[in-house]
C-alpha positions in Angstrom: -18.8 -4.4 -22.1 -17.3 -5.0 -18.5 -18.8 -6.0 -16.1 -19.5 -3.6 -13.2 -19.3 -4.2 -9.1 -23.1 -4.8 -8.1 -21.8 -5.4 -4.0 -19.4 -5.3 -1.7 -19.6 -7.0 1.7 -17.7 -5.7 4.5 -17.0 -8.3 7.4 -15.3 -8.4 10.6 -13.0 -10.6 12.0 -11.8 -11.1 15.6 -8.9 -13.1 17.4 -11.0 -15.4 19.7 -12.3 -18.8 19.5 -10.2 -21.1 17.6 -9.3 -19.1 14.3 -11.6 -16.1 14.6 -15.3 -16.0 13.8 -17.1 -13.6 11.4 -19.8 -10.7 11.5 -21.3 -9.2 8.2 -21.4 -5.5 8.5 -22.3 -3.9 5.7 -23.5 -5.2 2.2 -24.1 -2.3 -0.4 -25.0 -1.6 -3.7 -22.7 1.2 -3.7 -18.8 1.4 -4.4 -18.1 1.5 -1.4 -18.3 -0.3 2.2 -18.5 1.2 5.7 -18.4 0.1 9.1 -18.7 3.3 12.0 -19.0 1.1 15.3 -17.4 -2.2 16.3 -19.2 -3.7 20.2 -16.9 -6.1 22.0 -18.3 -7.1 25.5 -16.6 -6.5 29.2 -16.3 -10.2 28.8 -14.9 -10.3 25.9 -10.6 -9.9 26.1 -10.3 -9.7 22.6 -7.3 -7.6 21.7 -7.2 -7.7 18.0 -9.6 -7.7 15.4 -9.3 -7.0 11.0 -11.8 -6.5 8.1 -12.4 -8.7 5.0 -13.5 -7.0 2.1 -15.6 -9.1 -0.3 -16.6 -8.3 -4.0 -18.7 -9.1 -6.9 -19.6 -8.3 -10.2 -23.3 -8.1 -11.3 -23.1 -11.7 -12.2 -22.4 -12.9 -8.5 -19.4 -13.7 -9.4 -16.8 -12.6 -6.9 -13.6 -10.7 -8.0 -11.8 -12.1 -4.7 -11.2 -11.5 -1.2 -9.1 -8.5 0.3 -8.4 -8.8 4.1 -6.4 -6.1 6.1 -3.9 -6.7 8.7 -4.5 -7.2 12.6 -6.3 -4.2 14.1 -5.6 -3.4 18.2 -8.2 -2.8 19.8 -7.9 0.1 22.7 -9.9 0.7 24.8 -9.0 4.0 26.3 -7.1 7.3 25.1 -3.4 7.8 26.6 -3.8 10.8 29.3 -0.2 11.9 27.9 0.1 15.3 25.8 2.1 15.5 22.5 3.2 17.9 20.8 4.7 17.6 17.7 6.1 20.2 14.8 6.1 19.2 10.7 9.6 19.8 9.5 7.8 19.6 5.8 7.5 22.9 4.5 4.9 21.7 1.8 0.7 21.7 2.7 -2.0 21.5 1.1 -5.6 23.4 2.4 -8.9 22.9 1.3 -10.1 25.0 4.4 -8.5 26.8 7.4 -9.8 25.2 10.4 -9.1 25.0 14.2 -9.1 22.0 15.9 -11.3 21.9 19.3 -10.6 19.7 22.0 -13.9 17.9 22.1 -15.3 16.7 26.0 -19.0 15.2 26.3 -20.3 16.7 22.9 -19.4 19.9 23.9 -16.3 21.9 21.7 -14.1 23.7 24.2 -13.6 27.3 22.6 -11.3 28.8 25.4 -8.9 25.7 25.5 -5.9 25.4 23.2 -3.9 22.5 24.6 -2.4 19.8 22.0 -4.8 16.9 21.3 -3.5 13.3 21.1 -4.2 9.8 19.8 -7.7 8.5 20.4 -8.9 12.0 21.9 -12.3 13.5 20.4 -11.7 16.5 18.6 -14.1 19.1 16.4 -13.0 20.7 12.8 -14.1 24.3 13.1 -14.2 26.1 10.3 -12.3 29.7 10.4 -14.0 31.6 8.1 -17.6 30.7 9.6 -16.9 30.1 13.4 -20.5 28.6 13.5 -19.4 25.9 11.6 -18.1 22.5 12.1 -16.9 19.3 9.8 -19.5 17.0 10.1 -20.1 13.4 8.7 -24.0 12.9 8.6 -25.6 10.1 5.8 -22.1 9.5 4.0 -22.3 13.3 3.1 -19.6 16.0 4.6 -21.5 19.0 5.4 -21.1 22.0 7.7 -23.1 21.8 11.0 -23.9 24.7 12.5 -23.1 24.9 15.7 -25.1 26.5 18.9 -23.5 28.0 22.0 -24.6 26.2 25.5 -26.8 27.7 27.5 -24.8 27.4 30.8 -21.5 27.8 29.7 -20.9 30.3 26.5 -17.4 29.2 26.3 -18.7 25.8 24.4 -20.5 24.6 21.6 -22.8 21.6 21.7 -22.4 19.4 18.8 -23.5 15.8 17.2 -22.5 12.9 16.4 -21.6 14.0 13.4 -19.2 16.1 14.2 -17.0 14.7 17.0 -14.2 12.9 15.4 -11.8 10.7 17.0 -7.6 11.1 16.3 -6.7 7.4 15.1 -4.1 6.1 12.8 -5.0 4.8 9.5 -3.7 2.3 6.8 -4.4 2.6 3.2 -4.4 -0.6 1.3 -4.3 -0.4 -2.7 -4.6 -3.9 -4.7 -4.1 -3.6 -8.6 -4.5 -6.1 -11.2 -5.0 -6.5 -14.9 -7.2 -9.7 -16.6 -6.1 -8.2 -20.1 -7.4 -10.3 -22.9 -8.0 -13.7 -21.0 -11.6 -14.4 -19.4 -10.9 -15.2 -15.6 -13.4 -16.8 -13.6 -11.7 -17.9 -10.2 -11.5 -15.0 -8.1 -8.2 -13.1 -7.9 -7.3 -13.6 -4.4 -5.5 -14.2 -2.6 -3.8 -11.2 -3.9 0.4 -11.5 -4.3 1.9 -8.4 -2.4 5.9 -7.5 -2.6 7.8 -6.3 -0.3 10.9 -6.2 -0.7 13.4 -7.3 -3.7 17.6 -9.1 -3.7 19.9 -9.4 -6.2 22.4 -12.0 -6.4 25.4 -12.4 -8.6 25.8 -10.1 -11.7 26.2 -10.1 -15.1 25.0 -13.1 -17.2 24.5 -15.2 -13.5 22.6 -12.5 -12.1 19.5 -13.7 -9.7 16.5 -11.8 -8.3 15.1 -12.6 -5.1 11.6 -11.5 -4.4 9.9 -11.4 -0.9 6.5 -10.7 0.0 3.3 -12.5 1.1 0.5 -14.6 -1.0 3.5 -16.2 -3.6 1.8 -19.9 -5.2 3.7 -22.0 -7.5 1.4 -20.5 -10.1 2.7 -17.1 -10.6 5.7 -16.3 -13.0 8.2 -13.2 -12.7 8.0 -10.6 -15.7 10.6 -8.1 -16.8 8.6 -5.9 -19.2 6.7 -7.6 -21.5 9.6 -10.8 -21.0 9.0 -13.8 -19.0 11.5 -15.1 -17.1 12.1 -18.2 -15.5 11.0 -18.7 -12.1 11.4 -20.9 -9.2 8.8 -21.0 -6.2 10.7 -21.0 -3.0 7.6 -21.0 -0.5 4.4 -18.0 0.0 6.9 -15.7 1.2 9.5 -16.3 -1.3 9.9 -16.0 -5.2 13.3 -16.8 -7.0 14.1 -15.9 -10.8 16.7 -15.6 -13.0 17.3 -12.1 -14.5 17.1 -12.0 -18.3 19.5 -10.3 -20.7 19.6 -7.0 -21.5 19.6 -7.8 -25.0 16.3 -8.9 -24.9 15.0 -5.2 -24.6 17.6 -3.6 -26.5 19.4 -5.3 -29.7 21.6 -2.0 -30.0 22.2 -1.1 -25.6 26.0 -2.1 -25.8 26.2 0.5 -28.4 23.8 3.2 -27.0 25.1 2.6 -23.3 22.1 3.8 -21.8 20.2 2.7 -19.2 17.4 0.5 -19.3 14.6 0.7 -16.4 11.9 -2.1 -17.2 8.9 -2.9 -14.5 8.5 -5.8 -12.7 4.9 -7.5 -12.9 3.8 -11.0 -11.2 1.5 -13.3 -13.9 -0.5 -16.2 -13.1 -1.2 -18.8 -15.5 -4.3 -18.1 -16.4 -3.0 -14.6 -17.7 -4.1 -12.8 -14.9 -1.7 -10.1 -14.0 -0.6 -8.2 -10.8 1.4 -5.0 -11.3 4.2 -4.3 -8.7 5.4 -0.7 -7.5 9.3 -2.3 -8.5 11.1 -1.8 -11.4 14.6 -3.7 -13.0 17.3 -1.3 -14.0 20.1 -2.3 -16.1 23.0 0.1 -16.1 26.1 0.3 -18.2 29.6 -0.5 -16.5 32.1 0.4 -19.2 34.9 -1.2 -17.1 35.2 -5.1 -17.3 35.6 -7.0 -14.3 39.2 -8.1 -13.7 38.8 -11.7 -14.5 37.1 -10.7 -18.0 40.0 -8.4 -18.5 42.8 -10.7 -18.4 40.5 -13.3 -20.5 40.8 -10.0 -23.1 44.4 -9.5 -22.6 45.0 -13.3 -23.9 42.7 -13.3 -27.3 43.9 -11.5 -30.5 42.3 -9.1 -32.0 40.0 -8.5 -29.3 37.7 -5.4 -28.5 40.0 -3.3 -25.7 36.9 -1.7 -24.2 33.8 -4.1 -23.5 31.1 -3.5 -21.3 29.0 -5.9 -18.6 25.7 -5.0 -17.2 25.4 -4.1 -13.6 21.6 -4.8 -12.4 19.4 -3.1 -9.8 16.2 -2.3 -9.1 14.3 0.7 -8.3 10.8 1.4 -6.6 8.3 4.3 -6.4 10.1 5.0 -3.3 13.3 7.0 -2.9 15.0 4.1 -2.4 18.2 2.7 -5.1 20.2 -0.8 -4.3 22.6 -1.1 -6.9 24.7 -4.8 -6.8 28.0 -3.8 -8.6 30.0 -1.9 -7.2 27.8 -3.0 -3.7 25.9 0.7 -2.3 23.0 1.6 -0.8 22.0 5.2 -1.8 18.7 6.8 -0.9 
């Protein structure tokens, strides 16, 4: 049976006093975290803050440590107007709403002026004008809404219901024990960024940046391990294995061959990647393997050489051989 989350503990960091201190915020039994208000003095000129997300299983022990990048702190909304239009012709509505310029808990009904970033705005609902998108106890609900009594022109609203136009970030970490019982938490957690290939053929090299890299994690095409050099955290190197190795029959079938890239530690735990290794089929040799041809008796006339690449969830293709970049 696995075992389940029993906590998560949400913590703040900040970018003062030698390295940052911390401030728990939140410490649940629930799968989830939340922190609504973050205080930082007149005194304090802290610009920059992030969270640390801690969990553990119902046996205290902790799965790891997931922190999120440097978050700047403003302190007041731009006084400039945008206006933007959404050249994507695809949407997606759970509700028609109108979005009300919010000004001291008050929705302004007669006012249709473009919001911006950091302005306090109100979700009313269009089928029930009454209505507003409200957050109260970790719940959405519909609040409902009363006119003011001086001016008719404006709703009074809650807390609830005054939201505040900010940008977000959404950070997903994936990872697989499979059969091997870890104990040491699996942070800090390898992310890639960004992939190069060098050379070609049977000499072909992959470069792999990203953040988090430790001499202790290996490079895996498929269910192949191949053999890895650590080059620093940012930096993995590896040598590309044959394409044989997933396909005994490929120079016949000339196919191609997509296989995804994983990072292992050596304790079997695994971290999946959002890359992936394809190996494509150049039916013309290079010119220094056709001459070598040209000289041998009884050779095969039409030979083929692998030309690798790799591919992401992203629409996004490098290909090494001929060099392109396509997207």
């Amino acid at each position: 049976v696995p075992l389940v989350i029993l906590s998560i503990h949400l913590q703040v960091f900040t970018d003062g006093g030698g390295g940052g201190t911390s401030e728990p915020s939140a410490s649940i039994h629930q799968m989830f975290a939340c922190a609504k208000t973050l205080f930082i003095s007149d005194q304090d000129k802290r610009k920059h803050f992030c969270l640390l997300l801690r969990l553990f299983l119902n046996n205290r022990q902790e799965v790891g440590s997931f922190q999120s990048r440097m978050i700047k702190v403003i302190s007041k909304p731009s006084q400039k107007r945008q206006s933007m239009k959404n050249a994507d012709p695809n949407f997606i509505f759970l509700h028609l709403q109108v979005i009300r310029k919010v000004n001291k808990q008050h929705a302004i009904l007669d006012v249709d002026e473009p919001v911006s970033q950091l302005h306090k705005c109100a979700f009313q609902f269009r089928d029930n004008p009454h209505a507003y998108l409200c957050l109260t106890n970790d719940a959405i609900i519909q609040y409902q809404a009363p006119f003011s009594v001086r001016d008719p022109s404006k709703v009074v609203l809650n807390d609830g219901s005054c939201w505040t136009i900010i940008g977000v970030e959404v950070v997903e970490f994936t990872f697989n024990q499979g059969l091997a019982c870890i104990t040491t938490p699996v942070s800090p957690f390898p992310v890639v960024t960004g992939l190069e290939v060098n050379g070609g053929g049977h000499v072909a090299m992959l470069e792999i940046h990203g953040e988090n890299f430790t001499p202790h994690l290996k490079v895996w095409f498929g269910n192949g391990e191949a053999e890895t050099m650590y080059k620093s955290p940012k930096s993995l190197l590896c040598v590309v294995p044959d394409v044989s190795v997933f396909s005994d029959g490929w120079r016949c079938l000339r196919r191609v061959i997509t296989v995804p890239l994983s990072l292992v530690r050596l304790d079997g735990l695994i971290y999946r990647t959002s890359y992936s290794f394809t190996y494509t089929p150049e039916l013309q040799p290079p010119p220094s393997a056709r001459m070598t041809q040209q000289c041998v008796e009884g050779g095969s006339r039409n030979s083929e050489t692998t030309r690798p690449s790799y591919t992401t969830n992203r629409p996004v293709t490098v290909q090494t051989a001929p060099t392109s970049y396509s997207a």
